[in-house]
C-alpha positions in Angstrom: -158.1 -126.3 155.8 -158.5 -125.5 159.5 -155.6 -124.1 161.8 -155.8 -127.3 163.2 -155.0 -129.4 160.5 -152.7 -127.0 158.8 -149.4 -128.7 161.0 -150.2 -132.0 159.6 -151.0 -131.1 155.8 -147.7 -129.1 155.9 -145.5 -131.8 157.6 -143.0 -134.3 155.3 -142.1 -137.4 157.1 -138.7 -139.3 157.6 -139.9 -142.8 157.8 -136.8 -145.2 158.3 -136.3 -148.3 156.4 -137.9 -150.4 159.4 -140.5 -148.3 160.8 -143.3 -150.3 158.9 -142.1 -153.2 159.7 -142.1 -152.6 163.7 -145.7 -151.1 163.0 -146.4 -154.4 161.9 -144.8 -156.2 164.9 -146.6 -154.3 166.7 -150.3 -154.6 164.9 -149.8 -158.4 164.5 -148.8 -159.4 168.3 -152.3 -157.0 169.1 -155.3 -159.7 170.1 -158.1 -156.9 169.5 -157.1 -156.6 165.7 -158.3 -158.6 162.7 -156.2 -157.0 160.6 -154.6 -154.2 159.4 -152.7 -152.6 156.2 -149.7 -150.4 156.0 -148.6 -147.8 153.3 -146.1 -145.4 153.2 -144.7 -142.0 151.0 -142.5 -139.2 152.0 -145.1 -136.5 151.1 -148.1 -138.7 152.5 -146.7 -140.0 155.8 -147.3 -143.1 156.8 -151.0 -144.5 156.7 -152.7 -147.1 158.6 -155.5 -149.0 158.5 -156.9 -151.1 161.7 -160.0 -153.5 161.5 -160.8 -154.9 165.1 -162.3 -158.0 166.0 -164.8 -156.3 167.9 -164.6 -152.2 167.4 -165.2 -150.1 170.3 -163.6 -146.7 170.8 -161.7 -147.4 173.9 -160.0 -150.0 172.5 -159.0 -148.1 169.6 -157.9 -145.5 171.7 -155.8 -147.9 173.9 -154.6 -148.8 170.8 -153.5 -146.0 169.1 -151.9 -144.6 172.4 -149.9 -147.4 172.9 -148.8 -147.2 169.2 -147.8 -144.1 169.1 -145.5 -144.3 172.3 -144.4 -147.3 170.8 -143.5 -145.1 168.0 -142.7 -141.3 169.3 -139.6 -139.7 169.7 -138.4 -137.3 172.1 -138.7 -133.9 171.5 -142.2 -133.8 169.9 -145.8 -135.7 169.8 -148.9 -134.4 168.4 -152.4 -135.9 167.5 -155.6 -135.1 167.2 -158.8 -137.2 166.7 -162.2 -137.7 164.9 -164.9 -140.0 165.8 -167.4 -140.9 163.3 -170.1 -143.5 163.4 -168.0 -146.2 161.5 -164.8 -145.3 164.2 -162.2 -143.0 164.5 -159.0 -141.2 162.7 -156.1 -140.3 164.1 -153.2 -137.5 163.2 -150.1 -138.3 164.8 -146.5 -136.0 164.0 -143.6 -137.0 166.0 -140.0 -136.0 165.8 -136.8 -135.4 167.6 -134.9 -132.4 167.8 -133.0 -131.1 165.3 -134.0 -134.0 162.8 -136.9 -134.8 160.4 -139.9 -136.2 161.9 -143.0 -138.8 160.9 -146.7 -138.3 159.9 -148.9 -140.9 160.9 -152.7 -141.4 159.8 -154.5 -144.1 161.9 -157.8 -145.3 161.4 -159.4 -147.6 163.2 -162.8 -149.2 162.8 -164.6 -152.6 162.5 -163.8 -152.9 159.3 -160.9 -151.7 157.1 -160.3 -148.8 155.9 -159.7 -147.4 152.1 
């Protein structure tokens, strides 16, 4: 595991009661998505995976940034990012001071994602 990595394999998410449900709102209300798929554990994070109608990486990028604002909290936001040939992953951590946080794991591509 590299340095860079080693925050987000270590991190154990909070992930309220609604938080994949206003993923969703937010996913479903998206034009540039033909779908998407949602799943959640408190060891795993939360995982997501994006098919657009039409893939590009500056829409998925658009995408993903407006997400996670959508989603951060105040006192911390990390990501990093990979691009491949088929599209990209994202590692997002957010959290608020003094209180558990949330793992995310994005992918986004013109299909969907195992």
């Amino acid at each position: 595991m590299t340095d860079r990595l080693r925050i987000f394999e270590e991190f154990h998410s909070k992930i309220g009661e609604r938080t994949l449900d206003d993923i969703g709102e937010f996913l479903g209300a998206e034009d540039a998505v033909e779908s998407y798929r949602t799943e959640a554990s408190e060891t795993d994070g939360i995982r997501i995976g994006v098919t657009l109608k039409k893939f590009s990486f500056l829409t998925a990028k658009d995408i993903f940034l407006r997400l996670s604002e959508f989603m951060r909290h105040s006192y911390y936001n990390v990501y990093t990012s990979e691009e491949t040939k088929e599209g990209v992953r994202y590692l997002f951590l957010t959290g608020a001071e003094g209180l558990d946080g949330m793992k995310m794991e994005i992918i986004i591509d013109g299909r969907m994602a195992d």
